[in-house]
C-alpha positions as CSV (number, residue, x, y, z in Angstrom):
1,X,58.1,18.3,-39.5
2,X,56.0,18.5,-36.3
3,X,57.7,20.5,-33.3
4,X,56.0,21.5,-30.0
5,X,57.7,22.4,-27.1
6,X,56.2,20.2,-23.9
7,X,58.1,19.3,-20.9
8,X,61.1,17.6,-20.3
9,X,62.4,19.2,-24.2
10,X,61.3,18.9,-27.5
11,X,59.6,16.4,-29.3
12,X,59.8,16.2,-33.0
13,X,58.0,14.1,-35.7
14,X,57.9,13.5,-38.8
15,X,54.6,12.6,-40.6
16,X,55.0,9.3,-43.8
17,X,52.9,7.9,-45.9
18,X,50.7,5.3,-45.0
19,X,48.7,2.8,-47.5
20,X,47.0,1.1,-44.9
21,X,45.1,3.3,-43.0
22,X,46.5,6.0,-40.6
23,X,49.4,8.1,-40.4
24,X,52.9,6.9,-39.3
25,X,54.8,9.4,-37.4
26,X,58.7,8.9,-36.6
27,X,60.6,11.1,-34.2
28,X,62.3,11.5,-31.2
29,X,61.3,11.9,-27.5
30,X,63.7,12.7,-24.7
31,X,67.0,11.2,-26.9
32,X,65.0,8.0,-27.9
33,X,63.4,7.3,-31.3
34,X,59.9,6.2,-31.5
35,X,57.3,5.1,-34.9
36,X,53.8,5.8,-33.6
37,X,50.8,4.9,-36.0
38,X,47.8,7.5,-35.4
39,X,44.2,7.4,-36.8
40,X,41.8,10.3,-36.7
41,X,38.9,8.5,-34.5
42,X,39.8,6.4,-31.0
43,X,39.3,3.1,-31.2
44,X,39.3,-0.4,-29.2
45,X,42.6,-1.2,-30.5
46,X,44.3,1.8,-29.8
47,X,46.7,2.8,-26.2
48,X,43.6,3.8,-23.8
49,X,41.0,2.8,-26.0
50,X,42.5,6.2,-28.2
51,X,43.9,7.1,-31.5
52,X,46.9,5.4,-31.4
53,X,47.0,1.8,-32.5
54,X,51.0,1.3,-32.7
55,X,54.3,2.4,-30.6
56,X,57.8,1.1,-30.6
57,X,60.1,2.5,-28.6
58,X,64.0,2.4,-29.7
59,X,67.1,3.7,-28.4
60,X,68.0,4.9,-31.8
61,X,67.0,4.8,-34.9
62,X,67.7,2.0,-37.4
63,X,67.3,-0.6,-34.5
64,X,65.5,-3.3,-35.8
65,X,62.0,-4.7,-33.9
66,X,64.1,-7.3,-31.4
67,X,66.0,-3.9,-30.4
68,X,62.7,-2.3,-29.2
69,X,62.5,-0.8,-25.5
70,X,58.8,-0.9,-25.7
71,X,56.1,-2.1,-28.5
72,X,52.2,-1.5,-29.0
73,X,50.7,-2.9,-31.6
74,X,46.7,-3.1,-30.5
75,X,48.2,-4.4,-27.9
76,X,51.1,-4.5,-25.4
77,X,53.7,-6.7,-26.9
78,X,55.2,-9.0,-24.5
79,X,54.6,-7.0,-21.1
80,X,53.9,-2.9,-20.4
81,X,56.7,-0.9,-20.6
82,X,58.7,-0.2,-17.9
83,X,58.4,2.4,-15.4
84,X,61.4,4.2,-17.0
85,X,59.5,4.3,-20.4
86,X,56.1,4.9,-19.7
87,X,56.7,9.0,-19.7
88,X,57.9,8.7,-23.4
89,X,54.4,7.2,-24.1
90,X,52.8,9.0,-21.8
91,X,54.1,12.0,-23.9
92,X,53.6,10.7,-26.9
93,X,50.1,9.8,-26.0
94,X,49.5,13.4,-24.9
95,X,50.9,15.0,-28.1
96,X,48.5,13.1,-30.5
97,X,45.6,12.1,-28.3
98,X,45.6,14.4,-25.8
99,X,44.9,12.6,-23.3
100,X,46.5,10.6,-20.1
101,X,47.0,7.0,-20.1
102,X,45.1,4.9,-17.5
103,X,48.3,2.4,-16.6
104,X,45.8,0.2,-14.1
105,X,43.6,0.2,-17.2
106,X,46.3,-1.0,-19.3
107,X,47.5,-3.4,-17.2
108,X,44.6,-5.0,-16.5
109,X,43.3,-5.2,-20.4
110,X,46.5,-6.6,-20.9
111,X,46.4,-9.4,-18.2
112,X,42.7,-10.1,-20.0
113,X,44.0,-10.0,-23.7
114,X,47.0,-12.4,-21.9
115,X,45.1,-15.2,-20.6
């Protein structure tokens, strides 16, 4: 298991298999559990044109998709996460990017992907 220390507490993950390209990495972030998919170059597809290509967002863990506070997959699902949730990602995003997400950016390649 991964554990740094960064602020606002600990963030832990766990690294699982992946047959598709990847790495999957589950954990928790400030009392929420998150699945993040990370590759080892950036890419188009991924949050801030980076490394990671999918992010859900849960209160807990075993909470199926429809349950999810916020979801990327290559993409925003449904709209950007709310200002309460964007410092989990931006965390996350940090940790395996290293790196600090552009929200106008976001917001409007979202909007374009949208239309």
């Amino acid at each position: 298991m991964n554990k740094r220390k960064k602020r606002g507490g600990a963030m832990k993950f766990l690294k699982k298999p992946s047959r598709f390209g990847g790495t999957w990495y589950e954990g928790e972030v400030d009392g929420y559990y998150v699945y993040v998919r990370v590759f080892e170059a950036p890419s188009k597809y991924g949050i801030n044109d980076g490394k990671i290509s999918a992010l859900t967002i849960y209160r807990k863990k075993g909470d199926s998709l429809k349950d999810a506070l916020a979801n990327y997959d290559r993409g925003w699902d449904g709209t950007l996460p709310s200002a309460k949730f964007r410092p989990i990602v931006d965390k996350i995003v940090q940790y395996f990017d290293g790196r600090k997400v552009d929200w106008e950016w976001e917001a409007q390649r979202h909007k374009a992907l949208s239309d």
